[in-house]
C-alpha positions as CSV (number, residue, x, y, z in Angstrom):
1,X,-28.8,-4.0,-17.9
2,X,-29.3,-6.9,-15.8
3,X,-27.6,-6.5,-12.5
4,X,-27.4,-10.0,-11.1
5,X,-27.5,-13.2,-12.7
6,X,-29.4,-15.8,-10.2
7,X,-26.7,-18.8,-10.9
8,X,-23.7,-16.4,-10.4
9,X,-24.0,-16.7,-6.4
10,X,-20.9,-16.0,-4.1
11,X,-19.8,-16.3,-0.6
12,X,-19.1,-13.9,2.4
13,X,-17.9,-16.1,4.8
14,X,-21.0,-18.4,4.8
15,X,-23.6,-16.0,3.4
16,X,-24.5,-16.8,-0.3
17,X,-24.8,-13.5,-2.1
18,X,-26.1,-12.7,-5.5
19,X,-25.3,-8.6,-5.6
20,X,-21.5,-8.1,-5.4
21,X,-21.9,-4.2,-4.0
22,X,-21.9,-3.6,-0.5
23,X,-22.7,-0.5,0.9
24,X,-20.5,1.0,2.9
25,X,-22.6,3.3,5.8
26,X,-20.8,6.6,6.6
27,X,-21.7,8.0,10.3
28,X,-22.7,11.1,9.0
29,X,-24.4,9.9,6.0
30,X,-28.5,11.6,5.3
31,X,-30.3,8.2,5.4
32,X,-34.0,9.4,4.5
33,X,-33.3,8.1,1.0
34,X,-31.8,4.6,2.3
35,X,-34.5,2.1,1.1
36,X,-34.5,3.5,-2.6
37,X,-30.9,3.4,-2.6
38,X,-30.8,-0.4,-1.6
39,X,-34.0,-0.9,-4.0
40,X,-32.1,1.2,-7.1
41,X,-28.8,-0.9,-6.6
42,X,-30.0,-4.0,-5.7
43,X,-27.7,-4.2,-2.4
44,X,-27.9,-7.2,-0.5
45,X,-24.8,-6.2,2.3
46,X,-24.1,-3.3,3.5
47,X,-21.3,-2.3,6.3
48,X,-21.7,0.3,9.7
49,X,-20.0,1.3,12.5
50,X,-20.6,-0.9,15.3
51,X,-22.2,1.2,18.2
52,X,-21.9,0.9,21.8
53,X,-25.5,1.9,22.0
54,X,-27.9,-1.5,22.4
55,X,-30.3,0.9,21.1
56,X,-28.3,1.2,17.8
57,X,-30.1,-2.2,16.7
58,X,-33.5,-0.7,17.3
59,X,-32.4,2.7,15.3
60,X,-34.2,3.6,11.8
61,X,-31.1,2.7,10.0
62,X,-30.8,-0.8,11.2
63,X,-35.0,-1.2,10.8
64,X,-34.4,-0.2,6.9
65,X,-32.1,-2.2,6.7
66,X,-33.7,-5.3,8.4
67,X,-37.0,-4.9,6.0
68,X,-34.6,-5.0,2.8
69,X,-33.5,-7.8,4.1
70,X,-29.7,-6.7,4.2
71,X,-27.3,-8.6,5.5
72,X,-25.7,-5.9,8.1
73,X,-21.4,-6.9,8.3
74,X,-20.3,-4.5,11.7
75,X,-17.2,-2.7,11.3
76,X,-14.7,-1.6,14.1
77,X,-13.7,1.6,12.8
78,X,-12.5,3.8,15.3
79,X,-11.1,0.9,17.6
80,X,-8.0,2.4,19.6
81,X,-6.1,-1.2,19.3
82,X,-6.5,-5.0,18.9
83,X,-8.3,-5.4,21.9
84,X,-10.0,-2.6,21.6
85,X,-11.7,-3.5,17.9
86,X,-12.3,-7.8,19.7
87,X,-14.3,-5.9,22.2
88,X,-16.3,-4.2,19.9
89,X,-16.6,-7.2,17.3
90,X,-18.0,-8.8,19.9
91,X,-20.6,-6.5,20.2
92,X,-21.7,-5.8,17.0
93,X,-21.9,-10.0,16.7
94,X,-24.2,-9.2,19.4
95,X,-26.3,-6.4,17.8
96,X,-26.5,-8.3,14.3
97,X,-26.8,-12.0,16.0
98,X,-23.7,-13.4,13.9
99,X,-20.4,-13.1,14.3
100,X,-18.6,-11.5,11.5
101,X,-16.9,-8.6,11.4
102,X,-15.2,-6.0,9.2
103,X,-12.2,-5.4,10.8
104,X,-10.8,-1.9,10.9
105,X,-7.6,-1.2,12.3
106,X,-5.9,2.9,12.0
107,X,-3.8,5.1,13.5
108,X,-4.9,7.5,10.9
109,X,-8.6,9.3,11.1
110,X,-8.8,10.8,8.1
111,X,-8.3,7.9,5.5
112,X,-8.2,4.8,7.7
113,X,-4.9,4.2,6.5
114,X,-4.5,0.3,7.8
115,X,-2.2,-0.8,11.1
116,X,-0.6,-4.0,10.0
117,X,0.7,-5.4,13.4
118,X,-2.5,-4.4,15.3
119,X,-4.8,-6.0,12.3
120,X,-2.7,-9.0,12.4
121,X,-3.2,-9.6,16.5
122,X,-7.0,-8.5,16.4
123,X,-7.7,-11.1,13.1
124,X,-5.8,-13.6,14.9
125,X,-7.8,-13.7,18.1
126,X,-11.0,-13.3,16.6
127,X,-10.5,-16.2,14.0
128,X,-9.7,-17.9,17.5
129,X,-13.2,-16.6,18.8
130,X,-15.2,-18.3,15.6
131,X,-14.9,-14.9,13.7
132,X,-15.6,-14.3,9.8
133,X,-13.1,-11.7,9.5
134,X,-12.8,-9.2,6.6
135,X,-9.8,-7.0,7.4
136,X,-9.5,-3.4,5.7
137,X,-6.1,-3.9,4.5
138,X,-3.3,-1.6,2.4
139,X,-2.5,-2.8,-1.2
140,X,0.3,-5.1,0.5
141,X,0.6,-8.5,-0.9
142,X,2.3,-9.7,2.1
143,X,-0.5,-8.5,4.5
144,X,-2.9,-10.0,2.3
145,X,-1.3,-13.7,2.5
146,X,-0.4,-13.4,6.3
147,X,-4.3,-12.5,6.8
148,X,-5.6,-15.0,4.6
149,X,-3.3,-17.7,6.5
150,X,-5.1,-16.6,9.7
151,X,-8.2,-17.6,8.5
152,X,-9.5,-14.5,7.3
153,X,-12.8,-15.6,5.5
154,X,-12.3,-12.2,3.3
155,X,-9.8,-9.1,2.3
156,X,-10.6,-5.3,1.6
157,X,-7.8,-4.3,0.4
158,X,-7.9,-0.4,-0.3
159,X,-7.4,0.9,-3.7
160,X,-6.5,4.1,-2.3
161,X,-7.1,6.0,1.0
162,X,-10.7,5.6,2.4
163,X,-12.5,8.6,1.4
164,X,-10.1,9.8,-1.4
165,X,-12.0,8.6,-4.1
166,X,-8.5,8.1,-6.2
167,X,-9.6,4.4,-7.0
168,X,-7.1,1.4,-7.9
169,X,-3.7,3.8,-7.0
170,X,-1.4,0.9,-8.1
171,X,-3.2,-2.0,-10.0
172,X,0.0,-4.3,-10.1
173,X,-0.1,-4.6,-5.7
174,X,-4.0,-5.0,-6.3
175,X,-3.7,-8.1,-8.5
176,X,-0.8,-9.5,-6.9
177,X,-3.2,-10.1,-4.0
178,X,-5.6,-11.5,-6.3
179,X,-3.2,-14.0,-7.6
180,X,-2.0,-15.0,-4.0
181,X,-5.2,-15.4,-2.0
182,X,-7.8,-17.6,-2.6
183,X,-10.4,-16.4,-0.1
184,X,-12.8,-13.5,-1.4
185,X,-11.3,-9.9,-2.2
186,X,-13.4,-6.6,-2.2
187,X,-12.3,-3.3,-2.8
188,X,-12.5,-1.9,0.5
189,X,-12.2,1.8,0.1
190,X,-10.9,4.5,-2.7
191,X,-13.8,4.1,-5.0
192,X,-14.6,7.0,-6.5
193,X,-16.3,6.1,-9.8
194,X,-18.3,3.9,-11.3
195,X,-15.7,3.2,-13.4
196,X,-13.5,2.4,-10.3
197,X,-15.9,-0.9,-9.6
198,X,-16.0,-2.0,-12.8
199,X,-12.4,-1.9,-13.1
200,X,-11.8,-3.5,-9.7
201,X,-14.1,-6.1,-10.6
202,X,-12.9,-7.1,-13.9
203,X,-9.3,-7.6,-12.6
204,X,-10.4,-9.7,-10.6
205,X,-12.3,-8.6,-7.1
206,X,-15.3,-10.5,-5.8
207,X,-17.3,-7.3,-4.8
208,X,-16.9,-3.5,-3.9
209,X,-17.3,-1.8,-0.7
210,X,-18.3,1.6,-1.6
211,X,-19.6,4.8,0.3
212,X,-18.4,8.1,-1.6
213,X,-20.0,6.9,-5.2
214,X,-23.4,7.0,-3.7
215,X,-23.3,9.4,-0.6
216,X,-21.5,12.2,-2.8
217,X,-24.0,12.2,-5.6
218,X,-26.7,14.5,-6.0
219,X,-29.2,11.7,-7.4
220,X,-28.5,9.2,-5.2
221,X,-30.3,6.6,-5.9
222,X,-29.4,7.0,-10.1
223,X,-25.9,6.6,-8.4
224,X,-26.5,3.7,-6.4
225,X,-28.2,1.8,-10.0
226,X,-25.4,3.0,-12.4
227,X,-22.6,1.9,-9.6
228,X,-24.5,-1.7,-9.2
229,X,-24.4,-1.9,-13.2
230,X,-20.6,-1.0,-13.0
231,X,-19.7,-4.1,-10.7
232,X,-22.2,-6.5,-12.6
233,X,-20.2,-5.0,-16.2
234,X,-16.6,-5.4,-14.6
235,X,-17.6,-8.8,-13.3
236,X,-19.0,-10.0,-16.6
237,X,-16.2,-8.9,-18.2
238,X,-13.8,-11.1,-16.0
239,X,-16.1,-14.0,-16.3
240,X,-15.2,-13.5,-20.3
241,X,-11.4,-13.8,-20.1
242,X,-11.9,-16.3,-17.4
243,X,-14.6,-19.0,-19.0
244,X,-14.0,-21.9,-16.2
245,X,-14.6,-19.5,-13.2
């Protein structure tokens, strides 16, 4: 299957993008196979932690990166607060030389279950500070449409709990934010399947944040091809119904 199509292009924030998979980074995540899997899937973004480390952006995992030429988004998960996750934005728009951040916001370690009035302050004062700022978000429609009238360049809206691998819990909340934003939407978290991407992407999603499809497998990099072919098949499918997009 052809993954990409070169005239299909999109945007995140003001990065044109061909491949609509990013690649979510888990901390924890055995990295000696990381340039096959970005070679397999044809993965052009890919999210991480932001470190406190200045070193972080001389580690192996950022070099790998750099050579693929990935485009490296920082996220601030673990962040305490709102001024806690601007503080570390701002440093991972240091370590990657842009500033854009995936914006991570939880009282909840375990599935980064979203904090709307803490999201809302951070996104706020970072779209102040010349942000592009993709918040991890609940399936709320509301949320979505406050965020978005920040100035949000981008939403991740979860399909389920980060980490549960349960996919699109409740499609109707999923497409309502569709239907009421017009800035990009990726799934953010709660893919467990292949199937999960496609389906996200053929209601309707720009791209797919994913982790657990390709860091759970045993063939990792078979994984990281079949889930790329997933979001180009849900995509194409969603250009069908939709000829003018």
């Amino acid at each position: 299957m052809q993954q990409n199509q070169p005239h299909d292009t999109w945007q995140l924030g003001t990065t044109e993008l061909t491949s609509r998979l990013m690649l979510a980074i888990p901390e924890d995540a055995p990295l000696e196979h990381l340039g096959a899997i970005l070679e397999a899937g044809a993965i052009e973004s890919a999210t991480i932690k932001i470190s406190t480390d200045i070193s972080a952006a001389k580690s192996d995992t950022y070099k790998v990166l750099r050579e693929h030429g990935v485009h490296v988004l920082p996220n601030t998960v673990d962040a305490a607060d709102a001024d806690d996750a601007v503080r570390a934005a701002h440093h991972g728009a240091a370590l990657v030389d842009r500033p854009w951040v995936k914006l991570i916001l939880t009282q909840d370690p375990e599935y980064n279950v979203p904090n709307p009035a803490q999201l809302l302050r951070a996104a706020e004062q970072l779209v102040s500070d010349g942000f592009e700022v993709f918040p991890l978000i609940s399936d709320d429609p509301g949320l979505a449409v406050e965020l978005a009238q920040l100035g949000c360049a981008g939403l991740m809206p979860q399909g389920s709990p980060a980490g549960s691998g349960q996919g699109i819990a409740n499609p109707l909340k999923f497409q309502l934010i569709l239907d009421r934003v017009d800035v990009p939407v990726l799934a953010g978290a709660g893919i467990g399947t292949a199937a999960d991407a496609c389906q996200a992407l053929e209601m309707g999603c720009t791209g797919v944040a994913s982790a657990k499809v390709i860091f759970s497998a045993h063939d990792q990099k078979t994984a990281a091809r079949s889930l790329a072919d997933a979001v180009s098949a849900g995509h194409l499918a969603w250009r069908a119904s939709h000829p003018q997009a």
